[in-house]
Structures are given as structure tokens and as C-alpha cells.
Wavefront OBJ file of the C-alpha trace (Angstrom):
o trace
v 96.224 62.515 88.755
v 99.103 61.179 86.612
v 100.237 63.338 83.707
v 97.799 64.305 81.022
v 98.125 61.589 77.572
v 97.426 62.275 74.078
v 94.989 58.725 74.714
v 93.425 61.264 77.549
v 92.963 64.354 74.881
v 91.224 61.784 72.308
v 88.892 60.255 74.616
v 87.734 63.714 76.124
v 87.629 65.112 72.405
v 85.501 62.175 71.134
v 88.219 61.130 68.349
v 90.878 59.132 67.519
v 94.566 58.736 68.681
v 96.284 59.574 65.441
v 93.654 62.590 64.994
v 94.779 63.894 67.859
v 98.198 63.515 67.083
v 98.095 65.293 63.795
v 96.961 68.122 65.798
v 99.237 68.584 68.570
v 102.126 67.725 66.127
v 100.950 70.658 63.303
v 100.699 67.966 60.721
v 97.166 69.403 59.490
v 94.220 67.472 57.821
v 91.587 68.311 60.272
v 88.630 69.725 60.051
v 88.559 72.869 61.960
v 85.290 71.786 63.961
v 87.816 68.864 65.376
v 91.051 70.691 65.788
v 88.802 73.190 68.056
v 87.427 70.225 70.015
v 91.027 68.908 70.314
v 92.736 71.861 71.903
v 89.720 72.790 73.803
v 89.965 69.362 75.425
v 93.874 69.496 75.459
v 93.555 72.812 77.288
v 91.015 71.752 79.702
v 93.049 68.996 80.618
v 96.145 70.664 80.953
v 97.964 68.772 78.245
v 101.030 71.416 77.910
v 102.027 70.746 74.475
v 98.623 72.198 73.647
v 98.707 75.326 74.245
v 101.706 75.785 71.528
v 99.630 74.460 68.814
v 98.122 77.263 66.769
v 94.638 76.465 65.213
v 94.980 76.210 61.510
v 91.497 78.396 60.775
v 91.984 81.448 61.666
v 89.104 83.452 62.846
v 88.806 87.004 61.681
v 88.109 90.461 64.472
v 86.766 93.199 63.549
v 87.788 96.004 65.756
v 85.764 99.365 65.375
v 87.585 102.455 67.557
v 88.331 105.989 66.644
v 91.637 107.123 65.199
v 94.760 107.345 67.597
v 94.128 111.396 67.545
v 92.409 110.694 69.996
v 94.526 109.480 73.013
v 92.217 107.011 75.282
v 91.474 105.374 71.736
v 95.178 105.302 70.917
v 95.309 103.699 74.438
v 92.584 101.017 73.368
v 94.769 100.029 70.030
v 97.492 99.584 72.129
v 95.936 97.039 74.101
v 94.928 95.430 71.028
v 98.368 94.981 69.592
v 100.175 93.486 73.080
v 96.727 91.065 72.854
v 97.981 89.769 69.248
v 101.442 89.466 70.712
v 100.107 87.692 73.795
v 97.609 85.447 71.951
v 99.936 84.763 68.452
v 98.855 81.098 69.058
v 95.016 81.662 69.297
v 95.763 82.808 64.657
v 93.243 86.127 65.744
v 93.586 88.270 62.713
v 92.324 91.541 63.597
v 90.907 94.247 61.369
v 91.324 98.140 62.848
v 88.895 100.135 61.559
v 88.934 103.919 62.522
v 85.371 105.590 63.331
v 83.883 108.883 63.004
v 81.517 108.733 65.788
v 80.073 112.132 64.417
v 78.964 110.273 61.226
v 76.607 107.145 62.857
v 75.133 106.345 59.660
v 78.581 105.502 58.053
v 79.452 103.320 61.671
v 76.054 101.252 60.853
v 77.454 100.763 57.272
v 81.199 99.570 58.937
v 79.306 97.370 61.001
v 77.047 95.687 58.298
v 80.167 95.567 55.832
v 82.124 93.632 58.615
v 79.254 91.262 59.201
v 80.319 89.508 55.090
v 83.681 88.625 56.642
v 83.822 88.656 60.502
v 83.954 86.013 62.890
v 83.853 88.428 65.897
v 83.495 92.377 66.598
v 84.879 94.862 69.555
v 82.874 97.960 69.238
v 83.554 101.445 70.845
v 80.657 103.105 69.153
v 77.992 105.828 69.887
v 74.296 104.386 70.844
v 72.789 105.617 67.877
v 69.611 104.024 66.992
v 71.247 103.245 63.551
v 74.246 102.041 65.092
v 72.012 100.000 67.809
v 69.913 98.352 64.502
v 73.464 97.657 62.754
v 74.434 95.451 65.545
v 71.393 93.373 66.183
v 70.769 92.763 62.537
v 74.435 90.456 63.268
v 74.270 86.809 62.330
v 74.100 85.091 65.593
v 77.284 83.584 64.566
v 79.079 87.013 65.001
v 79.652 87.612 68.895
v 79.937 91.276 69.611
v 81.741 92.871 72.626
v 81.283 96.159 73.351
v 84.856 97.821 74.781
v 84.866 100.953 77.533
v 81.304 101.958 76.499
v 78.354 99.852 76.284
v 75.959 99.866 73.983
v 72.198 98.290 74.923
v 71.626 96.302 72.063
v 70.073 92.909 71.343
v 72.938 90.655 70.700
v 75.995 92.152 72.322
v 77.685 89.421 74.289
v 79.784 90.644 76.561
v 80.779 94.303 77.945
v 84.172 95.321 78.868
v 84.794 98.354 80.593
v 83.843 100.180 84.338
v 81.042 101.242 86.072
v 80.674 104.771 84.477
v 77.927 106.183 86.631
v 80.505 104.957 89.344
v 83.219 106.686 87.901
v 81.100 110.220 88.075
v 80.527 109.623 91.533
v 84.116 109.374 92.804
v 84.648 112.196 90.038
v 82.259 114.402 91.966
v 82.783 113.280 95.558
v 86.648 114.287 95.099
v 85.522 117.325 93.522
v 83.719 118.677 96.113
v 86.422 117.860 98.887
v 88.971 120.144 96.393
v 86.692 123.073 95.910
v 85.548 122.733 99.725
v 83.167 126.359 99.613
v 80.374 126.542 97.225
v 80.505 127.515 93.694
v 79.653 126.538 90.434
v 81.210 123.531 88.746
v 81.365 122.537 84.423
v 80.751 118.943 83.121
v 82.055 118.694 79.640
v 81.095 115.232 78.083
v 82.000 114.052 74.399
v 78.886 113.193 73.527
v 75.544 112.398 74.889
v 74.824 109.584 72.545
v 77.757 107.592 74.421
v 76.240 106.149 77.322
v 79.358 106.160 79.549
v 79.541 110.122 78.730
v 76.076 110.426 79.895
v 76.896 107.917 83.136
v 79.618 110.125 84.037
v 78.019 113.483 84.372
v 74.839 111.263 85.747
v 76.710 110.271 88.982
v 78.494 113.586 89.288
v 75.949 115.650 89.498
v 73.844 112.920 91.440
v 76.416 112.831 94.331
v 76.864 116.987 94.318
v 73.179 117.283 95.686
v 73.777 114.368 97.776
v 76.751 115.249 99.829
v 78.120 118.401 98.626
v 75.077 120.908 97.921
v 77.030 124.059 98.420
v 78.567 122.913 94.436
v 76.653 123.045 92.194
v 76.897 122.067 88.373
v 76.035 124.890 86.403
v 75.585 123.317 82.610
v 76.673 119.915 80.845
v 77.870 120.157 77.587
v 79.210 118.217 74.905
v 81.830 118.659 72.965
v 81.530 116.569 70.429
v 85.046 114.874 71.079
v 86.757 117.958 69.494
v 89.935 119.175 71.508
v 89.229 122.647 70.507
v 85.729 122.885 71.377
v 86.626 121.705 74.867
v 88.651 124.910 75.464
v 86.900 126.902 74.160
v 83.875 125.727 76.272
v 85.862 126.064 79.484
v 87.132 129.827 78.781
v 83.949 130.886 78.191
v 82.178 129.182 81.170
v 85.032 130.752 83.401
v 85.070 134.320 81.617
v 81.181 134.421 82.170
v 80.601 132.510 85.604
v 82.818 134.083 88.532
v 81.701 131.389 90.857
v 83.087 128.688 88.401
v 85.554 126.838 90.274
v 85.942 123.211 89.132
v 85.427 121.492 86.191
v 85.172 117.861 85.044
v 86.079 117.174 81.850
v 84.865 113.690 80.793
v 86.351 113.874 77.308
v 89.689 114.414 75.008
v 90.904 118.333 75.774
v 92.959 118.190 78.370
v 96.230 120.056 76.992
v 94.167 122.316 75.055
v 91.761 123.438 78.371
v 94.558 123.972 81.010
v 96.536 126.076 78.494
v 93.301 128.131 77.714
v 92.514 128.714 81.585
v 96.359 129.440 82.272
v 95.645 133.021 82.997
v 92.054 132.963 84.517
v 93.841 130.420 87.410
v 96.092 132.963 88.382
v 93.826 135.206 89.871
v 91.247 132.327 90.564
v 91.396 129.017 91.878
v 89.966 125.963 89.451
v 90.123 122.603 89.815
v 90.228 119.986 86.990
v 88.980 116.492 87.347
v 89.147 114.534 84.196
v 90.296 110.499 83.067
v 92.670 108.317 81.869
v 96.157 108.860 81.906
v 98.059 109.645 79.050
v 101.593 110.641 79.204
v 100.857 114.352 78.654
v 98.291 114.355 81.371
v 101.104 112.752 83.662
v 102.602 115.735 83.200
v 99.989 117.826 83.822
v 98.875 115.968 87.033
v 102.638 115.882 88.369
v 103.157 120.164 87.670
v 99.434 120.278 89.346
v 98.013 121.533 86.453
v 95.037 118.966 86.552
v 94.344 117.758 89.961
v 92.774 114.389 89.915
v 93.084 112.093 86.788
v 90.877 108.936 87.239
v 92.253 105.983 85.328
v 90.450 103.140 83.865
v 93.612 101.254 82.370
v 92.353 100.861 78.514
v 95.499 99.381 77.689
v 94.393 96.033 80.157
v 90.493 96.702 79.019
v 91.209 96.116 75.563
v 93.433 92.683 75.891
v 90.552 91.781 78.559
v 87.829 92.333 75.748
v 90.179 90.020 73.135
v 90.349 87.121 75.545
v 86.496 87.369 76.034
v 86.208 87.754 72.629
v 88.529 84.448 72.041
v 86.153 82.482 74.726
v 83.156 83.249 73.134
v 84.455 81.959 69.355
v 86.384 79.326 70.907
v 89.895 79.568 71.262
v 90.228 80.180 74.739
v 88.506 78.183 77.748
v 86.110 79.632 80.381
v 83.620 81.549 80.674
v 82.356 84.666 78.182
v 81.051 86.984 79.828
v 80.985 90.878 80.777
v 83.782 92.302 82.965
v 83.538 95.277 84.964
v 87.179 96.537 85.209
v 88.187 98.584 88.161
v 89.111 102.379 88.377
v 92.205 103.691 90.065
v 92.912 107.635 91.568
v 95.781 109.550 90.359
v 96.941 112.626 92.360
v 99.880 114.608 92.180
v 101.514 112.732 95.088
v 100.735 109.279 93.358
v 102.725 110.435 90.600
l 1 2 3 4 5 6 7 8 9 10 11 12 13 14 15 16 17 18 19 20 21 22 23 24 25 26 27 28 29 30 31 32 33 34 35 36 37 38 39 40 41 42 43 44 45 46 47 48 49 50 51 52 53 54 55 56 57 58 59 60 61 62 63 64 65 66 67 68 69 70 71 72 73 74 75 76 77 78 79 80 81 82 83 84 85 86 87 88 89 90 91 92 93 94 95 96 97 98 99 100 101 102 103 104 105 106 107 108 109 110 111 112 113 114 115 116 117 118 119 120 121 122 123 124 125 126 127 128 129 130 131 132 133 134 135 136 137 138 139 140 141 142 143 144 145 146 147 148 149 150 151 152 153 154 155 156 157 158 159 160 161 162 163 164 165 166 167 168 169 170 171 172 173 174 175 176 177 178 179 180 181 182 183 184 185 186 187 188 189 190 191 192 193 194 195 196 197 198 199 200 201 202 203 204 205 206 207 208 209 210 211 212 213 214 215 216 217 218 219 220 221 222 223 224 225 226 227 228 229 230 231 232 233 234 235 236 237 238 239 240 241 242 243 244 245 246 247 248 249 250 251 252 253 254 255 256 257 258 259 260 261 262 263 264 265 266 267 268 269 270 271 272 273 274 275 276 277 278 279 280 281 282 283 284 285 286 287 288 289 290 291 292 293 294 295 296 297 298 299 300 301 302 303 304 305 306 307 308 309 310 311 312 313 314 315 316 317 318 319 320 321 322 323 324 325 326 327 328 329 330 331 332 333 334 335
């Protein structure tokens, strides 16, 4: 095939020569309906100069994640920003808005403000029923795409993020090889109303009774996201439970909990599973502090969840649709 035309671009698009050219040359005067058929055309047919043209309309994202206190959300913004960077041509204006995900009611009033304005939303947000109600009361104009933790609601287009219950699984299976001898083992989840959290502990204690019986997990609890509450939770699990020997932490924590068991794993031996790495769990991992940190690379979920988010409004080709992103193992000797 001979090299792409603007004649090609205007017969694909279903308009005329000199529309096409006001387009690709950024003179303006186009609807926005035909300067999205144009460089969706352009694109598909691999017309080059398209792909520097930035749509005039620009289409507005809201973006609902909590504040950067908490690390694997700081981790999610992240990816956001090198998106814009990547994407500058797509005009994606995005709109950060920190959540509480302690106070549903005000997420469900977020979500319903958003909907005057939005073109788009990437949710990380409890499964609340008021949250779940927010969301399907969208326009059907507003695609939603829920980021590192679903949410089942009528609506949602897309899902970014792993296979949580997955994620327990390997969480538990390597668990049980570390402790080896039986014992007693803590799951401490953010909160149950996040289905991932609830995934998590779901597969670990599933593949305990399947292939290591001899550990067994003696409670699940939540910690509602709170750093403190984690170690506090873990200290008093190990003070109280001799036979505690691991524990899976599924939730922000991680500094706070290894500096509160410090002197209990002197005389005892623990082992700490927990995700995503951060630069202070890095640390930890590489002075064996933590010994397995499971990764689920937010930084690539998040610019994976803008391009879906771009197919589904229109500014990128291909197919919108839910991505299941893949885990990796972190060990001290990986580090």
C-alpha cells in the first residue's frame, strides 16, 4: 500500500479535502464531532502527521483516589501525571480529587458533582452501596473505569487492575513455604468494603487449607487504611498469640508494623508478606525486614486505565475494554 493521503483521510472520514486539511494543519473551524472522525480515520490509517494534531475540544477526567499519604495512591497519581505527559496531544484535562474512603456518603456526592462537568471518571473507591448508586445514576455519556479495585456496578466500563483473589493466593502459597512448621498467621486488610481487600485475604486463606494446613490464619482485620492502627494490630496479635508467625498485611503500615515488632522478632521468628513497592519498603525488603513484597506496578496501571479511558471517549483507537495487569515477586535477592 502506497503512503497514506490527506484524499485517503477524507474519503475514510466521510468529508471533504479542505476539511480535512484544516484539521491536520491546526487551522480550526470544525466541529468537534468531525475533527474526532478525522483523526480517528487519520490514525487508523496511519497518516503520521495525525497523530501531532491535538483535538481542539478537550474532554474533561475526573480522577477520584485518596491523598498521596497514602503511598500505593501516591503511586496511582504518579501514573496519572507521566499519562498527561505521554498523551499531551489527546487535550485530557484531568481533575484529582482526593477521597476519604471512610466518609462514602461524601464519595457518592464527589461522584454526582463530577457527573455536571465530566466527560470521563477513574475511580478507586470503596463498594459502598451509596457509592455503587452514585455511579450507575452516570449519564451514559460518562464512561467510568474503575483503577486497582473494582467496583460491581451497572455502568462501569472497563476495570484496570490484577486478579486480587490471585494475588492472595501467591501471598499465601509463599507464606507457607517461609514459615514451613505450623503456626498461626494475621491478615490485616484496609477495609472490607474494598473488594480487592476482601479478594486478598479470600485467596490467602483459601490456599492455607488447601496446601499448607499446618498455618493457619488466626483473625482478619481491617484497619481502616490507618498506618497506626496497623501496628498496633500486629503488636497485639504477636504479644497475645505465641504461635503467630507470619503476617500479611494487605494495606498501608508497613514502616509503622516492622518498627513495632522490632523487638518481638528477636526472640521470635515472623514473616511479613505485604504489596507494592514503595521506596521505603525497598528498603525494608533489601535489610530483610519484610520478606516478600508483591508488586502490582500502579504507576503502569494508572497510564493503562487513561488510555482505556481515551478509547472509550474517543481519542485513542482500539478497543475499550478491562485489563487484567500482571503481578511480579520481590525478594530480598531480587532487590
Amino acid at each position: 500500500m502506497g503512503k497514506v493521503t490527506l484524499e485517503d483521510v477524507a474519503q475514510a472520514a466521510g468529508v471533504s479535502l479542505a476539511t480535512v486539511d484544516r484539521v491536520v494543519n491546526r487551522r480550526g473551524g470544525v466541529s468537534a464531532d468531525k475533527e474526532a472522525a478525522i483523526l480517528s480515520a487519520a490514525r487508523r490509517l496511519g497518516l503520521d502527521r495525525s497523530l501531532r494534531v491535538t483535538p481542539t475540544a478537550a474532554k474533561r477526567i475526573a480522577v477520584l483516589i485518596q491523598p498521596p499519604s497514602n503511598p500505593f495512591h501516591a503511586q496511582l497519581r504518579q501514573g496519572i501525571e507521566q499519562a498527561r505527559a505521554i498523551h499531551r496531544d489527546l487535550n485530557l484535562l484531568f481533575q484529582i480529587e482526593r477521597i476519604d474512603p471512610a466518609q462514602p456518603d461524601r464519595i457518592a456526592a464527589q461522584i454526582a458533582r463530577a457527573a455536571a462537568w465530566a466527560d470521563g471518571m477513574i475511580l478507586t473507591v470503596p463498594a459502598a452501596p451509596q457509592i455503587v448508586a452514585a455511579i450507575e445514576a452516570l449519564p451514559p455519556r460518562i464512561p467510568v473505569v474503575t483503577l486497582a479495585d473494582d467496583v460491581p456496578a451497572r455502568g462501569r466500563a472497563a476495570f484496570v487492575g490484577p486478579d486480587d483473589r490471585q494475588s492472595g493466593r501467591v501471598a499465601g502459597d509463599l507464606m507457607g513455604y517461609l514459615v514451613g512448621q505450623g503456626g498461626d498467621t494475621l491478615v490485616l486488610i484496609g477495609r472490607f468494603d474494598m473488594p480487592g481487600h476482601g479478594a486478598r485475604s479470600g485467596g490467602f486463606t483459601d490456599v492455607l487449607a488447601e496446601r499448607h494446613p499446618a498455618l493457619r490464619v488466626a483473625d482478619i482485620l481491617e484497619t481502616h487504611e490507618d498506618k497506626a492502627t496497623a501496628a498496633a494490630m500486629a503488636l497485639r496479635a504477636a504479644r497475645t498469640n505465641p504461635d503467630l508467625r507470619g503476617i500479611y498485611l494487605c494495606t498501608t503500615g508497613c514502616s509503622e508494623l516492622v518498627a513495632a515488632l522490632a523487638p518481638i522478632r528477636q526472640t521470635r521468628p515472623f514473616s511479613i508478606v505485604t504489596h507494592e513497592q514503595t521506596p521505603e519498603r525497598h528498603l525494608m525488603l533489601k535489610a530483610r525486614k519484610v520478606q516478600v513484597i508483591i508488586d502490582q506496578r500502579p504507576v503502569l496501571e494508572a497510564r493503562l486505565a487513561v488510555e482505556t479511558m481515551a478509547r472509550l471517549i474517543g481519542r485513542l483507537e482500539g478497543e475499550a475494554r478491562s485489563i487484567a495487569t500482571e503481578i511480579q515477586i520481590l525478594m530480598p535477592e531480587s532487590v
